[in-house]
GUPADREN-681131 format. One record per residue: residue in one letter; x, y, z of N, C-alpha, C in turn. Coordinates in Angstrom, 2 decimals, always signed. Each point is the difference from the previous one (the first is absolute). Example, Ala and Ser with C-alpha at 12.3 -4.5 7.8 and 13.67 -1.06 7.14 Angstrom:
2
@residuo:A, n_xx:+13.19, n_yy:-5.69, n_zz:+7.80, ca_xx:-0.89, ca_yy:+1.19, ca_zz:+0.00, c_xx:+0.90, c_yy:+1.20, c_zz:+0.00
@residuo:S, n_xx:-0.35, n_yy:+1.05, n_zz:-0.72, ca_xx:+0.82, ca_yy:+1.19, ca_zz:+0.06, c_xx:-0.77, c_yy:+1.09, c_zz:+0.73
END
This chain:
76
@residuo:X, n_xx:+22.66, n_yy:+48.76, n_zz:-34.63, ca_xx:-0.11, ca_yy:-1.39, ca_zz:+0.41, c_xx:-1.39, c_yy:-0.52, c_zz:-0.38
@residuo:X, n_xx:+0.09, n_yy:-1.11, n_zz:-0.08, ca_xx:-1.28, ca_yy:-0.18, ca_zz:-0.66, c_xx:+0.04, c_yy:-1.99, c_zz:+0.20
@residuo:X, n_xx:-1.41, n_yy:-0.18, n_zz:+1.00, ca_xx:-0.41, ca_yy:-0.92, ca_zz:+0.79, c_xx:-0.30, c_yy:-0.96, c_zz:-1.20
@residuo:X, n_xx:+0.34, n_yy:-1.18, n_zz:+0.03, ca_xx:+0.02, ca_yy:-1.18, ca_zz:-0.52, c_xx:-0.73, c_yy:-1.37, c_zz:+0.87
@residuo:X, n_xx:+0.20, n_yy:+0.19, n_zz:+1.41, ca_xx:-0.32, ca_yy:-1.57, ca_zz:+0.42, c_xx:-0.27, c_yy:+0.58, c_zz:+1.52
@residuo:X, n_xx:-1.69, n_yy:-0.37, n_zz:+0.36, ca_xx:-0.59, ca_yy:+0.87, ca_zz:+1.58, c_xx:-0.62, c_yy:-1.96, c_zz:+0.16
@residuo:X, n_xx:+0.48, n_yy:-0.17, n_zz:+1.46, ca_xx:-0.46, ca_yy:-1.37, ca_zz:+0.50, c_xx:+0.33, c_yy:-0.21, c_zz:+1.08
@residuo:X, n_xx:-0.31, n_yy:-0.69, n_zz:+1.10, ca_xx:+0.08, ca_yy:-0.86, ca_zz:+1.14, c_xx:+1.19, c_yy:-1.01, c_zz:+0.17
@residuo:X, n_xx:+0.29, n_yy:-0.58, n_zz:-0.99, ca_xx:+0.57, ca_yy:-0.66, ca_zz:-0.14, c_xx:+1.62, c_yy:+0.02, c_zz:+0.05
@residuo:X, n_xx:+0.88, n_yy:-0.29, n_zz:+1.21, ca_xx:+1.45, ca_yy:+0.57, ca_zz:-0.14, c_xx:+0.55, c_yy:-0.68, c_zz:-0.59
@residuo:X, n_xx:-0.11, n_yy:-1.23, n_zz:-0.45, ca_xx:+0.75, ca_yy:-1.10, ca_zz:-0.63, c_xx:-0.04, c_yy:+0.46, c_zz:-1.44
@residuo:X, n_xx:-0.90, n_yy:+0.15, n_zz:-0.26, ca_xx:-0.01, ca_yy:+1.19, ca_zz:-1.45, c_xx:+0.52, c_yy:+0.53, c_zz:-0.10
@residuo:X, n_xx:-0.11, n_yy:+0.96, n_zz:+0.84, ca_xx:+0.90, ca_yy:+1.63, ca_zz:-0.29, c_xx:+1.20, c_yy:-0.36, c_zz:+0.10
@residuo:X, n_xx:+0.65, n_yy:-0.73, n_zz:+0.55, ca_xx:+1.56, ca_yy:-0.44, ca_zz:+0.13, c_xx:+0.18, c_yy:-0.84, c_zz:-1.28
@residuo:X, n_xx:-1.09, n_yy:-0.65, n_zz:-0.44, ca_xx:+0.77, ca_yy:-0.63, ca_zz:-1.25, c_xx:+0.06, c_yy:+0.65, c_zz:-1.57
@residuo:X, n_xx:-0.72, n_yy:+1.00, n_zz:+0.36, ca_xx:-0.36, ca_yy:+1.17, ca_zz:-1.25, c_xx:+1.18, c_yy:+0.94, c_zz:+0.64
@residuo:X, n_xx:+0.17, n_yy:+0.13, n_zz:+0.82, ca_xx:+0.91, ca_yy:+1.43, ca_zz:+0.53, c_xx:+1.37, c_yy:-1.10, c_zz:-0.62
@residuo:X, n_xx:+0.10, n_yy:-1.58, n_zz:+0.42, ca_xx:+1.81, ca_yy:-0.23, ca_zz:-0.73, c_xx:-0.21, c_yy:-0.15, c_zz:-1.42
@residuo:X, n_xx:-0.91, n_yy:-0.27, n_zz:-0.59, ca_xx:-0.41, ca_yy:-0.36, ca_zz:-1.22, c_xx:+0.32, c_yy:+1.36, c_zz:-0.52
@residuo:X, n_xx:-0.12, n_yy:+1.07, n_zz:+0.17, ca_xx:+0.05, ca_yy:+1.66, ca_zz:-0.83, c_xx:+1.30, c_yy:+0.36, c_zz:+0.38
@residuo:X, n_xx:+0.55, n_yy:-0.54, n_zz:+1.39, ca_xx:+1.58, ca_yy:+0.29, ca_zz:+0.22, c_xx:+0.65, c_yy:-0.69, c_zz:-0.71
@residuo:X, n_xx:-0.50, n_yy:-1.16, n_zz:-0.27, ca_xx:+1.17, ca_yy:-1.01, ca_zz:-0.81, c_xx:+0.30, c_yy:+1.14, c_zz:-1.31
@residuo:X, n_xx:-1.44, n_yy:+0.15, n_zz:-0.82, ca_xx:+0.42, ca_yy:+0.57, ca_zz:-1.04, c_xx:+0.34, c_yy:+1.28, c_zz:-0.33
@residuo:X, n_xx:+0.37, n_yy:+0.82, n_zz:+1.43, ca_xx:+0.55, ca_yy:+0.86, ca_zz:+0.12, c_xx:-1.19, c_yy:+1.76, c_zz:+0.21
@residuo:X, n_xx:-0.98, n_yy:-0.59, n_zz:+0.41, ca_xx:-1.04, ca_yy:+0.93, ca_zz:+0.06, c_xx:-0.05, c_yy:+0.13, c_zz:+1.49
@residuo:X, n_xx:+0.30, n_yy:+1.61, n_zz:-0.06, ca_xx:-0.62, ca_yy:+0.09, ca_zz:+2.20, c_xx:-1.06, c_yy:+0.09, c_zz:+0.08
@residuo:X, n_xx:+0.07, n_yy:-0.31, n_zz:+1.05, ca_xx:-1.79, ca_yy:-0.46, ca_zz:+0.56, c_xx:-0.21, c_yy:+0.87, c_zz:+1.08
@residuo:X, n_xx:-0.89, n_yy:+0.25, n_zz:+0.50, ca_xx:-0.41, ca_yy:+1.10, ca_zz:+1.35, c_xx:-0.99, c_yy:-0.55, c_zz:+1.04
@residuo:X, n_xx:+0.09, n_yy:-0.74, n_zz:+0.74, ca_xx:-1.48, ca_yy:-0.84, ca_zz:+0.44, c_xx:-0.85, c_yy:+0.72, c_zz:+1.26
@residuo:X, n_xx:-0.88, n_yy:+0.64, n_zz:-0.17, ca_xx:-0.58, ca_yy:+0.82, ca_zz:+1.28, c_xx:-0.87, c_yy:-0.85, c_zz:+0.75
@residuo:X, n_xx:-0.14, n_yy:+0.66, n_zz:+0.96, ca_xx:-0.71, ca_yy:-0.74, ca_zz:+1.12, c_xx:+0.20, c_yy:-1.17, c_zz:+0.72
@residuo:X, n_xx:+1.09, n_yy:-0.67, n_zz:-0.47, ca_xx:+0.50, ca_yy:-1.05, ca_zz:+0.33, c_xx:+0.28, c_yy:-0.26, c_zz:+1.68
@residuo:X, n_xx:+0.25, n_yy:+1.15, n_zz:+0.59, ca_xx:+0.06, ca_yy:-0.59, ca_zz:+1.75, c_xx:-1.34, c_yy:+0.60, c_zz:+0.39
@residuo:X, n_xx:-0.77, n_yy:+0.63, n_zz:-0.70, ca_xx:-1.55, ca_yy:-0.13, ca_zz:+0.89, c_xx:-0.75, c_yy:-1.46, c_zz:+0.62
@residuo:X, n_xx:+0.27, n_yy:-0.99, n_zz:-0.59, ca_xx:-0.02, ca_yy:-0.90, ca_zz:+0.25, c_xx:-0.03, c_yy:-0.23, c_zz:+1.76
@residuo:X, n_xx:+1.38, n_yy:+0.41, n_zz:+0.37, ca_xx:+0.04, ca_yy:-0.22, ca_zz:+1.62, c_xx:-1.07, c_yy:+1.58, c_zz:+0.50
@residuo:X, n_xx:-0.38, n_yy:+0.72, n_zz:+0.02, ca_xx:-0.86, ca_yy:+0.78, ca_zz:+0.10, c_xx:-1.12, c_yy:-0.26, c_zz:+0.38
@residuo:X, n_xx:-0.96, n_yy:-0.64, n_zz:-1.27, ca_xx:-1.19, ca_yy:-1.06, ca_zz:-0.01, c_xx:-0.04, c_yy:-1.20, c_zz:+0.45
@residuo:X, n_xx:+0.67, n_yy:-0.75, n_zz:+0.21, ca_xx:+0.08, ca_yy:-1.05, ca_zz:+0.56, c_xx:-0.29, c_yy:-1.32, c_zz:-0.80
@residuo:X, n_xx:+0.35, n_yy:+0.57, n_zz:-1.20, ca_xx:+0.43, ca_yy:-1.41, ca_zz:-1.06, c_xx:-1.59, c_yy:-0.03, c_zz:-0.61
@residuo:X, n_xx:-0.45, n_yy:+0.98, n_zz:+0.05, ca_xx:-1.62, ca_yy:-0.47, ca_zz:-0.21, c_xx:-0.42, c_yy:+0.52, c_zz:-1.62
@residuo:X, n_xx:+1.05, n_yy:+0.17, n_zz:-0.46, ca_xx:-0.11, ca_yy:+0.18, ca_zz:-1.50, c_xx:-0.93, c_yy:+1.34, c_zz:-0.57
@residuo:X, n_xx:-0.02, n_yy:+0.44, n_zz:+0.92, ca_xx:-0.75, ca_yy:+1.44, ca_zz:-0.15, c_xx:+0.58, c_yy:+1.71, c_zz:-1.12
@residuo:X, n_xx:+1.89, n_yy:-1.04, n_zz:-0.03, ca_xx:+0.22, ca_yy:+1.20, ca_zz:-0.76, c_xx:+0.94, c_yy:-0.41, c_zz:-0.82
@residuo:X, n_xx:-0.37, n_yy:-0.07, n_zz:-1.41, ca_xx:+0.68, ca_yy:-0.73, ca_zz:-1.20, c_xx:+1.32, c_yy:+0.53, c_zz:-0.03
@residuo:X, n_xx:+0.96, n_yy:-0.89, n_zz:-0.49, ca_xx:+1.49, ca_yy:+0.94, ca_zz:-0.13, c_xx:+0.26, c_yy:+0.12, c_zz:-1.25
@residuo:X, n_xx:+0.36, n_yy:+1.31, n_zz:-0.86, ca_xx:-0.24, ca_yy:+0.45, ca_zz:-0.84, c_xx:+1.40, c_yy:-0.37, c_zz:-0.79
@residuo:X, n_xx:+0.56, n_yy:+0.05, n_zz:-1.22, ca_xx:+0.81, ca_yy:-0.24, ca_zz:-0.90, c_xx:+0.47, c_yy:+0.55, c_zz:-0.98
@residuo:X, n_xx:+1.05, n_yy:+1.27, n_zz:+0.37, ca_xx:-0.17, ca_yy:+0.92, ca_zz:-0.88, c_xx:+1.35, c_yy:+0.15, c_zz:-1.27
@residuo:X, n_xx:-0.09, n_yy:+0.03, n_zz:-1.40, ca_xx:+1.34, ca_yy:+0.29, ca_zz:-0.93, c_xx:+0.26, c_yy:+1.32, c_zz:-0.38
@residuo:X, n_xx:+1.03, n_yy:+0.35, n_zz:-0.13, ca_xx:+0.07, ca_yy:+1.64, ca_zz:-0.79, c_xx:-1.17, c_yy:-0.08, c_zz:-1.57
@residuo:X, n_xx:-0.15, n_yy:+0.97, n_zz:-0.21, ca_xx:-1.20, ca_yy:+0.18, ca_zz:-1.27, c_xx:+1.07, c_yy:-0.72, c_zz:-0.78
@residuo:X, n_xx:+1.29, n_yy:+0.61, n_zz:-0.59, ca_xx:+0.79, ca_yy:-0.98, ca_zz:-0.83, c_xx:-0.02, c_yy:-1.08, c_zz:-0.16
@residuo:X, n_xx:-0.09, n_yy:-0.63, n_zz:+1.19, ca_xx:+0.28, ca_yy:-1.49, ca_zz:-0.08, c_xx:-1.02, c_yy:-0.83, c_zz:+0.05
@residuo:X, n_xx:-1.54, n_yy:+0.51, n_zz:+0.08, ca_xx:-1.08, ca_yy:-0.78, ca_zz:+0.19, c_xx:-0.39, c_yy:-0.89, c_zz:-1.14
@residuo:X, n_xx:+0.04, n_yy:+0.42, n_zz:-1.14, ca_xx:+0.00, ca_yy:-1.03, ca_zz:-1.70, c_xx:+0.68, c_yy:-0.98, c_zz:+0.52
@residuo:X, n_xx:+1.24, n_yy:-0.02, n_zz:+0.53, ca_xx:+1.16, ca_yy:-1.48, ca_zz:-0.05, c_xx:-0.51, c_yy:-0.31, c_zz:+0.93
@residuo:X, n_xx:-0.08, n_yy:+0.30, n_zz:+1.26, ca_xx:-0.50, ca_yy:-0.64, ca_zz:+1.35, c_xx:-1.32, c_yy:-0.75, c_zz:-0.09
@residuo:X, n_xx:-0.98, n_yy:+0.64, n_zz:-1.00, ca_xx:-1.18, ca_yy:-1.01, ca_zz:-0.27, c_xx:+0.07, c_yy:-1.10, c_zz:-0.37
@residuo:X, n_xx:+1.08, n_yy:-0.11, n_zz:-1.72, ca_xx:+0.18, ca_yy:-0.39, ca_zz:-0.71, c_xx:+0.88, c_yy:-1.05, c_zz:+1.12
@residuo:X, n_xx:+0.67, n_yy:-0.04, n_zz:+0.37, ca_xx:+0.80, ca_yy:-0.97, ca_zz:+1.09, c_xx:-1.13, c_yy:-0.97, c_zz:+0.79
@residuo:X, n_xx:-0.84, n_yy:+0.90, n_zz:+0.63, ca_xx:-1.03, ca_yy:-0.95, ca_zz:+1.06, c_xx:-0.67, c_yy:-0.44, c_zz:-1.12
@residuo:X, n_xx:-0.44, n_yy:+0.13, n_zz:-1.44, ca_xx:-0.91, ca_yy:-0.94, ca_zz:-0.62, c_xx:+0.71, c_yy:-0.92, c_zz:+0.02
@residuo:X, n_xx:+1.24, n_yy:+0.24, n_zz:-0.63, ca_xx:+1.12, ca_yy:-1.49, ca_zz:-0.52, c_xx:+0.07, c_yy:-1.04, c_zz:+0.99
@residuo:X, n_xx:-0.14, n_yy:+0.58, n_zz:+1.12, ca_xx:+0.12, ca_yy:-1.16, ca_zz:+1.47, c_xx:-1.32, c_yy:-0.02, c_zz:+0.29
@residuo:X, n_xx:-0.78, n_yy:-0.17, n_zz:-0.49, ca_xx:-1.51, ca_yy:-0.71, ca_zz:-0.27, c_xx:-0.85, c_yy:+0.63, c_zz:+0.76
@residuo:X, n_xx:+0.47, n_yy:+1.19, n_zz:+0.78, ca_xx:-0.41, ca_yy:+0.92, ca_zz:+1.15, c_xx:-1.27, c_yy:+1.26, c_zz:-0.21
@residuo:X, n_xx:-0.05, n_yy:+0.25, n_zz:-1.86, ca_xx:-0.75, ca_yy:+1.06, ca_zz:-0.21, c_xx:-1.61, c_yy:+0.03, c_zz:+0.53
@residuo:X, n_xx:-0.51, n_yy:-0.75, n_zz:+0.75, ca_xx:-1.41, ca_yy:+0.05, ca_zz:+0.58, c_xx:+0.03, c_yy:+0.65, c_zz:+1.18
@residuo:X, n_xx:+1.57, n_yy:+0.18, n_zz:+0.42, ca_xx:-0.38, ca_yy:+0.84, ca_zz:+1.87, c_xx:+0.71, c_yy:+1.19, c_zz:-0.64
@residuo:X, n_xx:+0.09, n_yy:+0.79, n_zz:-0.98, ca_xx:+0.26, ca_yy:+1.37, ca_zz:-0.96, c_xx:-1.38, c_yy:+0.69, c_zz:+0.46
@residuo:X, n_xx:+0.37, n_yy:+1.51, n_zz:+0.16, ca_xx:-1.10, ca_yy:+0.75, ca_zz:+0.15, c_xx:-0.05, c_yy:+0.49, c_zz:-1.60
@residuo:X, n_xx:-1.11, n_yy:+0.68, n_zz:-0.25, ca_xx:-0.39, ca_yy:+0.45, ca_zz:-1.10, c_xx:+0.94, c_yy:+1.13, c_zz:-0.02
@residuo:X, n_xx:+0.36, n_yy:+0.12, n_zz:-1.74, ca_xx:+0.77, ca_yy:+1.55, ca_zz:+0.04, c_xx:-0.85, c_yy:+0.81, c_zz:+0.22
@residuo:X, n_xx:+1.16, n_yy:+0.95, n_zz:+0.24, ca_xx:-0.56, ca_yy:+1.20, ca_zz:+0.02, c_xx:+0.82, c_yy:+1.28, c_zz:-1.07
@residuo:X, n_xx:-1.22, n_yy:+0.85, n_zz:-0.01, ca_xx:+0.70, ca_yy:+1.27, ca_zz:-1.47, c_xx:+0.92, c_yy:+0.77, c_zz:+0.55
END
């Protein structure tokens, strides 16, 4: 698995998580109920993860939807 998109932001992650489902890429999103944990205080990014396979298209998808600036850097 291999992390693509770490942020605060849930409105994101839900629109990158249907945006990679639409085109048929699973998505894995961690950390996502820490949230009620912390107390909304943004203390713990929710992470965004694709199979290694599918990370080329899944990038290649969030650039096309004008999205490639909240992309983490690859990795080898």
């Amino acid at each position: 698995m291999r992390e693509i998109i770490r942020c605060n932001d849930p409105v994101l992650i839900s629109a990158v998580e249907a945006l990679l489902g639409g085109a048929g890429i699973a998505v894995l999103v961690l950390d996502g109920h820490m949230s009620v944990l912390e107390g909304a205080i943004g203390a713990f990014p929710r992470r965004l993860l694709v199979a290694n396979d599918d990370e080329a298209q899944a990038r290649r998808v969030i650039v096309e939807a004008g999205l490639g600036g909240e992309l983490r850097d690859a990795k080898p």
